[in-house]
C-alpha positions in Angstrom: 10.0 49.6 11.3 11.4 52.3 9.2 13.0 55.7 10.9 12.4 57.5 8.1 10.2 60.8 8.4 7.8 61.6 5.1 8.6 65.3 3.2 6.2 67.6 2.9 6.9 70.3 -0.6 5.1 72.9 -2.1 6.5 73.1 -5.6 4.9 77.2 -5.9 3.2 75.9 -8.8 -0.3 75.2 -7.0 0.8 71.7 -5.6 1.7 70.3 -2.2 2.7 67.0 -1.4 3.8 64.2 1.3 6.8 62.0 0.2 8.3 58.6 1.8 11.4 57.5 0.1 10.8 58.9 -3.1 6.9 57.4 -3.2 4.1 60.1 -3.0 2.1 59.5 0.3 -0.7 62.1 -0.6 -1.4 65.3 -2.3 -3.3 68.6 -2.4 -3.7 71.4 -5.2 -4.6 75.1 -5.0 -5.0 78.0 -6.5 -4.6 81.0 -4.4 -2.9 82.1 -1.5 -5.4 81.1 1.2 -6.4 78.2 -0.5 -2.3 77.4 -0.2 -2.4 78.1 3.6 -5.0 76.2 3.9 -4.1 73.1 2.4 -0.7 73.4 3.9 -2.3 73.1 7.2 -4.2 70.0 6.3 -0.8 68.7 5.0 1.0 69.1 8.5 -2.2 68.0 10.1 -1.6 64.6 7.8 2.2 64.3 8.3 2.0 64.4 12.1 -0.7 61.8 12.5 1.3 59.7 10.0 4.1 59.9 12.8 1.9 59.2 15.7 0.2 56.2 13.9 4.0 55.1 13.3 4.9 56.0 16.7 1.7 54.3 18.1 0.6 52.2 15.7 2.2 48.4 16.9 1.0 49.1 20.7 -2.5 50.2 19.0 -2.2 46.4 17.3 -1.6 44.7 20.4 -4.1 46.3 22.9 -6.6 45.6 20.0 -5.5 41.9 19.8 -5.9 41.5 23.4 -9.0 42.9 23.8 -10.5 41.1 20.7 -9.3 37.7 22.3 -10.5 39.3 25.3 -14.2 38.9 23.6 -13.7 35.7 21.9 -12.8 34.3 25.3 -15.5 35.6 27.1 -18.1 34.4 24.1 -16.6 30.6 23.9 -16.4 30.8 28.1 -20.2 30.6 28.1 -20.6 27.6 25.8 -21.9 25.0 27.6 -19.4 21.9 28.4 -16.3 23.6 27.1 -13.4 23.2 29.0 -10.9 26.3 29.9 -7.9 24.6 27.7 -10.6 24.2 25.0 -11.3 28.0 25.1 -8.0 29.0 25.0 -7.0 26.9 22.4 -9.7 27.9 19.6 -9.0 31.5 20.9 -5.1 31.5 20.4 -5.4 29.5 16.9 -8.4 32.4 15.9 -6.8 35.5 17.5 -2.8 35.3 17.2 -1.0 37.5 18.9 0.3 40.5 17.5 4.2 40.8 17.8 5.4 44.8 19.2 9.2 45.7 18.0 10.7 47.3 21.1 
């Protein structure tokens, strides 16, 4: 996972924008001094939840993986003459686990 933080730039030429490694993430235009303010607030607003969905995004992964195979469990559990090894088996070749860098 990449340490690297996006930059946010207003040029003073009407345009702000969110950069990652020299690739535009997003952009906003304007054409007056509140509409600046304004968009530059929505800017910050989209670079920090950028860093919280970096920050949380692999443990969001993983606690939706578990509780998707979770449902899938519960659903084949209730199938009539399926065995507990046969659940779990279609369950973990359907739902994989999702791997979390530490």
């Amino acid at each position: 996972m990449t340490t690297k933080q996006p930059r946010l730039t207003d040029n003073d030429h009407g345009e702000i924008t969110v950069d990652l490694e020299g690739k535009q993430l997003r952009g906003w235009t304007y054409s007056n001094d509140d509409e600046r303010r304004q968009k530059m607030a929505q800017a910050r607003e989209y670079v920090e939840g950028w860093c919280d969905g970096r920050k949380y995004g692999q443990t969001g992964l993983y606690l939706r993986s578990l509780h998707i195979r979770h449902e899938f469990h519960q659903k084949l559990a209730q199938v009539d003459g399926m065995t507990p090894k046969e659940v779990r088996e279609i369950v973990d070749r359907l739902v994989p686990y999702v791997e979390v860098e530490q």
